[in-house]
N, C-alpha and C positions, 0 to 999 in steps of 0.2 A: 762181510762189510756192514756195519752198523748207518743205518740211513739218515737221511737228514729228519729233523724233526717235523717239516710240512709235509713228507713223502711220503712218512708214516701215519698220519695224519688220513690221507686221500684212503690210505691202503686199510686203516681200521674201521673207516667209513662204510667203502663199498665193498666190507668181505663183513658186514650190520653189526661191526661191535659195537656200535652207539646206538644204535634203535632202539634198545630197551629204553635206556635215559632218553630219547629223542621224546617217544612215547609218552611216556610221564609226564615231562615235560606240556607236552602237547594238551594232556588229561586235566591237568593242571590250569594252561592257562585258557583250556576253554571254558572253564566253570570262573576263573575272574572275569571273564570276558562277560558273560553270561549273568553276572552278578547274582548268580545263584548263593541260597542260601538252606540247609537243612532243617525242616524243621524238628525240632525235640517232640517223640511221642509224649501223647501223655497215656499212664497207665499202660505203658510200654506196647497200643493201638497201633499200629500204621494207617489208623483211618482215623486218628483222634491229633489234632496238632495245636499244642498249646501256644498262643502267642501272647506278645504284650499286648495287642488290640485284642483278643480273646479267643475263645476258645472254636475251634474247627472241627466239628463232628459230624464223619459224613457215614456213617451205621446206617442211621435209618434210610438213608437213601441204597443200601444194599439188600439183596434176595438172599434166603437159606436156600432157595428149590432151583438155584440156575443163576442164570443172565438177568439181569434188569434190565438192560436196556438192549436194543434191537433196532439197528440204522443202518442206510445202504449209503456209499460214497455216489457220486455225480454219474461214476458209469455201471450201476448197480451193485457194486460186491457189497455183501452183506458183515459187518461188524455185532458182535455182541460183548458186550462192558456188565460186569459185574464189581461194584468195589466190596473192597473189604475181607470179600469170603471168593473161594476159589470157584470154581465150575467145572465142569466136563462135558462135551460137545462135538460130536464127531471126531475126527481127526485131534479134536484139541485136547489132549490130556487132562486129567484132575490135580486143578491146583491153577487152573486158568484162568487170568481176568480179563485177555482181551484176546478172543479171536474172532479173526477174518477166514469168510467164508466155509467155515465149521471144520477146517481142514489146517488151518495153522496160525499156532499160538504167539500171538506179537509180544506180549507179556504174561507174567507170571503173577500171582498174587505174594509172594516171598519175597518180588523185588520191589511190593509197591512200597513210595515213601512220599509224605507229603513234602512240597521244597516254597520256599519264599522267593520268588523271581522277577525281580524289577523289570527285564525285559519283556515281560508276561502279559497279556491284555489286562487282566485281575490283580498282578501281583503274585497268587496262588496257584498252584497246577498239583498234579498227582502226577509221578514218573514210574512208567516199568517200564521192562524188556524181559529181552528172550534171548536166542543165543546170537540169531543177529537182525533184531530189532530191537528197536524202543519205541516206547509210547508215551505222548505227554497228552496228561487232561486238562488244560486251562478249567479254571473253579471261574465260572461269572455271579456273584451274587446278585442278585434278583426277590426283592422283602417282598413280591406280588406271586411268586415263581411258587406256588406252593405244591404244585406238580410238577415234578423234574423234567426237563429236558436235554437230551444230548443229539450234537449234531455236530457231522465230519465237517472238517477246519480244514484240513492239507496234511500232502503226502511229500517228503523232501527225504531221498534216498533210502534207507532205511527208519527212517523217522517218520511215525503217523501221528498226527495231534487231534484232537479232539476239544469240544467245549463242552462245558455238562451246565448248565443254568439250572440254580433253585435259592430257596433262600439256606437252607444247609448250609450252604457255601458263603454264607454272610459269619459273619464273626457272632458268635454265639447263638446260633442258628435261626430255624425259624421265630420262635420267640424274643431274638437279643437286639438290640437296637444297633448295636454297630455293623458297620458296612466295612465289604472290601475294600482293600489301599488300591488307588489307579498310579500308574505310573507319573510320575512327576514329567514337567515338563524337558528336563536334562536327558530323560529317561527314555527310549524308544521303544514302540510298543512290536516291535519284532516278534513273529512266533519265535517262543524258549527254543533256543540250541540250534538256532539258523544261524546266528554270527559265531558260533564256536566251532559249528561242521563246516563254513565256507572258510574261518581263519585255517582250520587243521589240512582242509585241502591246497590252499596258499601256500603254506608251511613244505604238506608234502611234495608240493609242484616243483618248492625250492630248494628243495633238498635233492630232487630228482636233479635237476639242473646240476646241481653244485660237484651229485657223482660225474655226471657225462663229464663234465667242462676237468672232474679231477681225473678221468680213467684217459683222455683225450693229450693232458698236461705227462702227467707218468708215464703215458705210452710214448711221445716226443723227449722226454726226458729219458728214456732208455734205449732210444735210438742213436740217441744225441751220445750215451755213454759206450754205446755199440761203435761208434763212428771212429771213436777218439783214439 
């Protein structure tokens, strides 16, 4: 017997033939949400990002011999941030730019890219991950910062952020005169990727709901044709 078309519906639901398109979906509109935007390499860097306000070149702020940087979050784990060039570090394999406590790698240097991101405290951030993490570095331009600093920001599920202050991170670096873009006032200064991971948990809360409320309808629905 050929079923109705909402029974069908319930049944290609919760047996995940739509999870893939849900997913996408989901991938999709937390990066509108987020009003992310990629930046174009330049000279095909992932440490070099060309923009209309200029150019973003954060090289010199990286090491050939390791980690550059070295900070402990609030309950001491220790973080070590290389941009640009990979590392090796205990636990953390070669080819690593961010790992936590010398045992596991949050990102990778193959995934870094720089992004444009209005919800961003700077506008600019650097994005990696790993297989299940990600890391964002908010860029704080700073034309005094001629020593770089990085210091942990927040940890929000598998998301670690980070700030890195220098003048690198200024639009045409230490030498350029142009400064980072601040958020506009329409604009919320949100850490990157907090309103797209709380929309996609919303999302999947609803969708949770929508199976029970449809496994619950089908099951009364087939009672109902058991009766008859």
């Amino acid at each position: 017997n050929e079923q109705p078309g909402h029974e069908q519906m319930w049944e290609d639901l919760i047996r995940m033939k739509w999870w893939p398109l849900l997913l996408t979906c989901l991938v999709g509109l937390s990066r509108h949400v987020r009003g992310e935007t990629l930046c174009p390499k330049e000279g095909g860097s992932s440490c070099k990002c060309q923009t209309p306000s200029g150019l973003i070149d954060l090289t010199p702020l990286s090491s050939a011999t390791g980690a550059r940087f070295s900070i402990q979050d609030p309950s001491g784990v220790t973080y070590t941030y290389n941009p640009c060039n990979g590392f090796k570090e205990g636990g953390c394999p070669d080819g690593t730019a961010v790992c936590q406590a010398s045992k596991t790698a949050l990102g990778t240097i193959v995934t870094e890219v720089i992004h444009y991101d209005v919800t961003s405290i700077s506008g600019l951030l650097v994005a990696y991950s790993a297989a299940n993490s990600q890391v964002n570095v908010n860029l704080i331009c700073d034309k005094t910062a001629t020593t770089p600093t990085l210091v942990f920001s927040r940890k929000f599920m598998t998301q670690t952020v980070f700030e890195l202050t220098s003048c690198q991170c200024c639009y045409g670096g230490c030498g350029g005169t142009a400064t980072s873009p601040t958020p506009s006032a329409g604009n919320s200064a949100v850490a990157p990727g907090i309103i797209g991971i709380v929309l996609i948990v919303v999302v999947i809360a609803a969708t949770v709901v929508y199976c029970v409320v449809g496994s619950i309808y089908m099951s009364k629905k087939r009672n109902a044709s058991g009766l008859d």
